[in-house]
C-alpha positions as a Markdown table, in Angstrom:
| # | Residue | x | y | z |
|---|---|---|---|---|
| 1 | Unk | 34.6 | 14.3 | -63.4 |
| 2 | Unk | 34.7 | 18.1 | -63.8 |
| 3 | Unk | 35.8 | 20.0 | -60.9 |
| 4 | Unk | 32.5 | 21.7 | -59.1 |
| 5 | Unk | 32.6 | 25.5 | -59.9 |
| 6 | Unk | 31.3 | 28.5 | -57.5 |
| 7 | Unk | 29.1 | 31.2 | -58.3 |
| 8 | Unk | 29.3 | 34.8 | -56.4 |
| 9 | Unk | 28.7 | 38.7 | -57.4 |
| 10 | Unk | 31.7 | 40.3 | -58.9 |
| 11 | Unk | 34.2 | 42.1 | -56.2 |
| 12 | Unk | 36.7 | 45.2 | -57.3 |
| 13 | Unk | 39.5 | 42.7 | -57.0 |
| 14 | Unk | 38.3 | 40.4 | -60.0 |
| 15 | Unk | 38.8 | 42.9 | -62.2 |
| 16 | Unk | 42.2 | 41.9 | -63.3 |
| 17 | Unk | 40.9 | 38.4 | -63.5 |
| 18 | Unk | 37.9 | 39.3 | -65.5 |
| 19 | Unk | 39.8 | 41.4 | -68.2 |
| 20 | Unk | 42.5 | 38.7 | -68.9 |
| 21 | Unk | 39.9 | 35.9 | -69.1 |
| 22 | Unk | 37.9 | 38.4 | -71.5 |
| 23 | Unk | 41.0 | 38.9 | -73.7 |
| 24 | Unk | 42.5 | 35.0 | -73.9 |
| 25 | Unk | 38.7 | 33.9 | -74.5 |
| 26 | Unk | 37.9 | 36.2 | -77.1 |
| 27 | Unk | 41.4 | 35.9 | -78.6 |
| 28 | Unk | 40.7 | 32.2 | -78.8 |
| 29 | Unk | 37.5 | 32.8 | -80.7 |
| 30 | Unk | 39.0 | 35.5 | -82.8 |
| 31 | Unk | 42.6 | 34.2 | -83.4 |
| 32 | Unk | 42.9 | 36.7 | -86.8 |
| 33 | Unk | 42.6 | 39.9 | -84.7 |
| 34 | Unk | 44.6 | 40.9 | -82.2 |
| 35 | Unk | 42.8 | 41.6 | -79.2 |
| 36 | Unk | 46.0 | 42.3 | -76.8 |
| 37 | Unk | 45.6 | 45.9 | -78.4 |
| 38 | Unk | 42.0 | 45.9 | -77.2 |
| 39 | Unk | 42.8 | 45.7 | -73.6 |
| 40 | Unk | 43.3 | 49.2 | -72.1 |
| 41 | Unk | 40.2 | 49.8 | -74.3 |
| 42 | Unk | 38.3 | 47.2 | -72.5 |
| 43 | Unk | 39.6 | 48.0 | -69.1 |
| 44 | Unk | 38.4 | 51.2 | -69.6 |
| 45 | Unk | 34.8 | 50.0 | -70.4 |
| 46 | Unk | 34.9 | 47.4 | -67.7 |
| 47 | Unk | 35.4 | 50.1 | -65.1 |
| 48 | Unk | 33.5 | 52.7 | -66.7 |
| 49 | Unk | 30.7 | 51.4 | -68.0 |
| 50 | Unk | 30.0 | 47.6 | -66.9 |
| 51 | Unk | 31.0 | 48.0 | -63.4 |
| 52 | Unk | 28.7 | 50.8 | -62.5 |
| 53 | Unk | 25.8 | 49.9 | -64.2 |
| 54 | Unk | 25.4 | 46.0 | -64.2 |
| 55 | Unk | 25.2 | 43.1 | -62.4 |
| 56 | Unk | 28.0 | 40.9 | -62.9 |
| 57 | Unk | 28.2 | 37.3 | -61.6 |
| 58 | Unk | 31.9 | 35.1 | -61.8 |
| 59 | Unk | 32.3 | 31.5 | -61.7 |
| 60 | Unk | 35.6 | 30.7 | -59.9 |
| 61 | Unk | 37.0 | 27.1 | -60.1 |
| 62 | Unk | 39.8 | 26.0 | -57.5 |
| 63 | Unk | 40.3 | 29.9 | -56.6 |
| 64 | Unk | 40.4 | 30.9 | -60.4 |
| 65 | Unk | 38.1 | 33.0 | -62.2 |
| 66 | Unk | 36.3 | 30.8 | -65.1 |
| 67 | Unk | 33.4 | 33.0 | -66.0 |
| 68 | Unk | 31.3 | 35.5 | -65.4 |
| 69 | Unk | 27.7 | 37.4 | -67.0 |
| 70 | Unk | 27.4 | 41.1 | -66.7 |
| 71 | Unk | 23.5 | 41.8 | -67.2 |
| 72 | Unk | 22.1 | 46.0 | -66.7 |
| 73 | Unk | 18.7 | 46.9 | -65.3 |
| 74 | Unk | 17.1 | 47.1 | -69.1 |
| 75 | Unk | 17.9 | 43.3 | -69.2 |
| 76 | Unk | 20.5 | 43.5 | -71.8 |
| 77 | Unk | 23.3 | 41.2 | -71.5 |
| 78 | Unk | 26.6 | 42.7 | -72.9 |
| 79 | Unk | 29.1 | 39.8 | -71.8 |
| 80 | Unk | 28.7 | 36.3 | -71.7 |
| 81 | Unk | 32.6 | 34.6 | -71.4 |
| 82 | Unk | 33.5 | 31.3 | -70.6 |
| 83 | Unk | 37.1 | 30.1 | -69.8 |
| 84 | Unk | 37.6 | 27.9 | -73.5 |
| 85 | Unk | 38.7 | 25.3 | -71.6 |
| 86 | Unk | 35.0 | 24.8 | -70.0 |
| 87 | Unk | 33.8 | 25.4 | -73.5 |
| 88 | Unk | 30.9 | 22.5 | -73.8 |
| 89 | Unk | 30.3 | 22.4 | -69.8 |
| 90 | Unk | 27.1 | 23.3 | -67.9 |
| 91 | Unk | 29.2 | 26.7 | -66.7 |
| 92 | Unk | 27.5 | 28.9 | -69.4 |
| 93 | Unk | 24.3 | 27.2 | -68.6 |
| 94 | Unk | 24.7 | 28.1 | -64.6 |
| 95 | Unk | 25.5 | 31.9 | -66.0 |
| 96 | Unk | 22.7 | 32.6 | -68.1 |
| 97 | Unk | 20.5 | 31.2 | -65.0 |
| 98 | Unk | 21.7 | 33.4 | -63.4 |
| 99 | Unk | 21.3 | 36.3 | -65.9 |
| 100 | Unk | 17.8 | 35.1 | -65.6 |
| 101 | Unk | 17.8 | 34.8 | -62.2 |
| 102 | Unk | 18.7 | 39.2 | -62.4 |
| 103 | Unk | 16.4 | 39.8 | -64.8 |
| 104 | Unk | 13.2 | 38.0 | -64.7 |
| 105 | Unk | 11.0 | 40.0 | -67.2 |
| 106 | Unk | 13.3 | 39.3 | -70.3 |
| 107 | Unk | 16.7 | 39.4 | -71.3 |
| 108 | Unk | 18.4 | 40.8 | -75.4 |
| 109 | Unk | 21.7 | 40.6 | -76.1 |
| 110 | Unk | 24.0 | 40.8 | -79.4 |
| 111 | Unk | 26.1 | 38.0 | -81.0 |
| 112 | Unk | 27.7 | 38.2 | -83.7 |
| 113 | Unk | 26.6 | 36.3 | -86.9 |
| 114 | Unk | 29.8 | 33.9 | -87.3 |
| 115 | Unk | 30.1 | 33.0 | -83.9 |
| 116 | Unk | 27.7 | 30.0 | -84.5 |
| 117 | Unk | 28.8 | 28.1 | -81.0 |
| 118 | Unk | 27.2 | 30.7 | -79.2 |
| 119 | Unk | 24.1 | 31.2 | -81.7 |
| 120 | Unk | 23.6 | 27.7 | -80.9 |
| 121 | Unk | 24.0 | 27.6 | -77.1 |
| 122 | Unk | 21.9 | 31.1 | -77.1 |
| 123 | Unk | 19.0 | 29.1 | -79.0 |
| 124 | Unk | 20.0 | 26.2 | -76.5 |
| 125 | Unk | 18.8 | 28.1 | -73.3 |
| 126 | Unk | 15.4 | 29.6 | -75.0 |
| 127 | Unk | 17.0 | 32.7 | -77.1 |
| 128 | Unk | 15.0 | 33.4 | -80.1 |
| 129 | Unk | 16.7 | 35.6 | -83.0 |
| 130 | Unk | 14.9 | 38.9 | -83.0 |
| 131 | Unk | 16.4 | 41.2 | -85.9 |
| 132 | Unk | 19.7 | 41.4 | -87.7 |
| 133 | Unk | 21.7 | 44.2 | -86.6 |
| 134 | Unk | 25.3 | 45.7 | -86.5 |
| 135 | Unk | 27.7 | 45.8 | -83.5 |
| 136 | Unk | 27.6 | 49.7 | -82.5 |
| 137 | Unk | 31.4 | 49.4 | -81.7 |
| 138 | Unk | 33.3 | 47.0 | -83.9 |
| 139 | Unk | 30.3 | 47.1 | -87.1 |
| 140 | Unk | 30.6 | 43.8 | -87.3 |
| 141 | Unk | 27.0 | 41.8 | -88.4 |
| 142 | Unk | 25.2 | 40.8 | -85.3 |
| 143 | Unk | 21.7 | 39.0 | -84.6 |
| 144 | Unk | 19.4 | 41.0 | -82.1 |
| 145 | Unk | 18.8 | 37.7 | -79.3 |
| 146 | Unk | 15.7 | 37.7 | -76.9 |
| 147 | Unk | 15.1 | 35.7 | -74.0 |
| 148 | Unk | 10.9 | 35.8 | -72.3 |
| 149 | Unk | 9.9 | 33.9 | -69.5 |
C-alpha cells in the first residue's frame, strides 16, 4: 500500500527541494542530455519567473517533497513533475486537480512530442491536443494541450 501523500501551497523553503526533484525527474526522462548544467538556469527561472507569478502546489510524502504543479493566472501550466518513483500513482492525478482546482475556466500547457507518458496521462485527465508548436526555450517539437470544464 502506497504511503498517503500531503498536498499544501509552496513555501520559500521548498525551493531547494523543488529544483533538485525538477533536475533528477527530468534527468530521468531525458537521460541523453545533461540537465545538471541546467540548474542555475532553472533556479533562476524558479525564483524569477515561477515563484512570483504562479500558483504552485507540492505533494510531500513522509516529510519529502514528491511533487508539485506551478499554474499562472492565464491558466497556463508550465510544470507538471512527479518524483519517478510515483510514476503510475494517482499523485499526478491529485496535481492536476488541483491545477483545476486554481484555474477553473481552463487550463493549456506544452509537452513535448516524445514524451508519450505524459501525452497519454494529459489525454487521461481530459487534455485535448490543440496545435503543434515549438518549445520557445529549448525548440524542441511540442503539442499545444487544453483542458475546458
Amino acid at each position: 500500500m502506497t504511503t498517503p501523500f500531503n498536498l499544501r501551497t509552496y513555501r520559500a523553503g521548498d525551493e531547494d527541494a523543488a529544483v533538485a526533484l525538477w533536475h533528477r525527474t527530468w534527468q530521468q526522462a531525458y537521460p541523453s542530455i545533461d540537465f545538471t548544467q541546467r540548474v542555475a538556469w532553472w533556479r533562476e527561472r524558479w525564483r524569477f519567473e515561477l515563484v512570483p507569478s504562479a500558483t504552485i502546489i507540492v505533494a510531500e510524502q513522509n516529510r519529502k517533497l514528491i511533487g508539485f504543479v506551478t499554474i499562472d493566472t492565464t491558466g497556463y501550466l508550465d510544470q507538471l513533475v512527479v518524483d519517478p518513483d510515483m510514476w503510475g500513482s494517482q499523485l499526478g492525478d491529485a496535481l492536476i486537480g488541483e491545477a483545476k482546482l486554481a484555474s477553473p475556466g481552463g487550463i493549456t500547457l506544452l509537452v513535448n512530442t516524445d514524451n508519450t507518458r505524459a501525452i497519454r496521462f494529459y489525454n487521461r485527465n481530459g487534455f485535448r491536443h490543440t496545435h503543434d508548436d515549438v518549445n520557445p526555450t529549448s525548440g524542441r517539437p511540442v503539442y499545444a494541450m487544453a483542458w475546458t470544464p
